[in-house]
C-alpha angles and dihedrals in degrees: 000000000000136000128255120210107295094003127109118232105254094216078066098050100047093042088093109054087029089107088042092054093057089049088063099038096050081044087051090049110027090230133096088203090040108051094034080058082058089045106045084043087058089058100046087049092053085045095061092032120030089173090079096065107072120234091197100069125043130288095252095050095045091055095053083046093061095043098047085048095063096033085064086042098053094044098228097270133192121245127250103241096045118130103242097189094059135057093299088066099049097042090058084046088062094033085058091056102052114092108268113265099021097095087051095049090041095059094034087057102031103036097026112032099237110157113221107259079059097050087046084050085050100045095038095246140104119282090236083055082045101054089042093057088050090053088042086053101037078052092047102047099039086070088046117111123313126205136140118299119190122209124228107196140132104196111079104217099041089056093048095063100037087058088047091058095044085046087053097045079060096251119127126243119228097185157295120267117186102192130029084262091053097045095043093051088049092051092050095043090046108012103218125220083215141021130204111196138189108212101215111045141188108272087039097263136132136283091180090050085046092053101037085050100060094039080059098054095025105039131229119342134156112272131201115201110206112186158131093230101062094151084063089076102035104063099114090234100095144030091295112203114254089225122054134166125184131210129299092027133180128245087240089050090062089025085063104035089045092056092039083052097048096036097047098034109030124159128224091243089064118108119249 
């Protein structure tokens, strides 16, 4: 895109909050392919059209604007060559019961930081509808589906809490591993329906290897990534995680990727 006299080159202007874009958009579906697919579609609209990206608002916010308006144009639809006898399946089945827009106004507050008046800017609604539809989602999500969740964490505290929130929410916990040995001994001791990881851990190993390690014995399973490094998953070289938080987080930050995980990728082995 190029500039024009006195106006910054948009490209410029959306670089930034490119990676955080497709964060939201693989949480919102569930899907790396499928929400980079949103992504890369909300470029190529603002490409051929700049005027949908609006210049009086910020950058960030406009971004999300354009994306989420042709997210609600397209209907969310599922793909053609999903399996519709596996997860995929159920999870569009729960998906099709929450109230519509709540699932939207719930990540863009909880994952991305968005305050309500700019999720209602986003959304194209009032910041009070916005704030309702936060307090519909955090209500509908909180009853979804329960089932053991290990934490892999080296720093104490942090782990602590992190166990405390998940304990809350009514999940167990199977335990805390500090290092990839660690983790990958607790997940074969007590196989877990969900993992949160810290990327970086005490004796300089890997979350990711840890992760990666027990998804290879244990099969697929949702995973929260919890770190300081985000721009370590989201690189666009590699499989990225749907659900990222980054450090420090908010207990509304895990309250809410811990329910989206559990809600969109559920196993069969997860308590109802």
């Amino acid at each position: 895109m190029s500039s024009t006299a006195g106006t910054p080159d948009i490209s410029a202007q959306i670089a930034a909050d490119l990676p955080y874009l497709r964060r939201y958009a693989r949480a919102l579906t569930g899907s790396q392919t499928t929400g980079d697919k949103y992504a890369i579609t909300t470029l190529e609209a603002i490409l051929a059209d700049p005027a949908i990206f609006d210049r009086m608002t910020s950058p960030r916010v406009a971004l999300f604007k354009a994306f989420n308006s042709i997210w609600m144009s397209s209907g969310a639809p599922i793909e053609a060559d999903i399996d519709l006898t596996g997860p995929e399946a159920r999870a569009q089945m729960r998906l099709s019961r929450l109230t519509s827009g709540t699932r939207e106004a719930l990540l863009l507050q909880s994952i991305e930081g968005f305050t309500a008046d700019q999720i209602g800017e986003i959304v194209g609604v009032s910041g009070d509808e916005a704030a309702s539809l936060l307090d519909i989602a955090r209500d509908e999500m909180s009853k979804g589906i329960l089932g053991n969740v290990m934490v892999i964490e080296d720093e104490a505290i942090i782990a602590m809490d992190i166990s405390e929130i998940v304990a809350q929410m009514g999940h167990e916990v199977t335990g805390i591993a500090r290092t990839k040995t660690a983790a990958v001994e607790l997940a074969r001791r007590t196989p877990p329906d969900m993992i949160l990881a810290d990327i970086q851990l005490a004796d300089k190993s890997s979350g990711i290897d840890a992760v990666n390690e027990i998804l290879a014995e244990l099969g697929d399973r949702p995973v929260v990534f919890i770190t300081a490094f985000p721009e370590r998953l989201l690189t666009g070289d590699r499989p990225e995680p749907a659900f990222l938080i980054t450090k420090p987080y908010s207990e509304d930050q895990v309250r809410s990727a811990v329910s989206q995980a559990m809600f969109f990728t559920s196993t069969e082995t997860l308590l109802a």
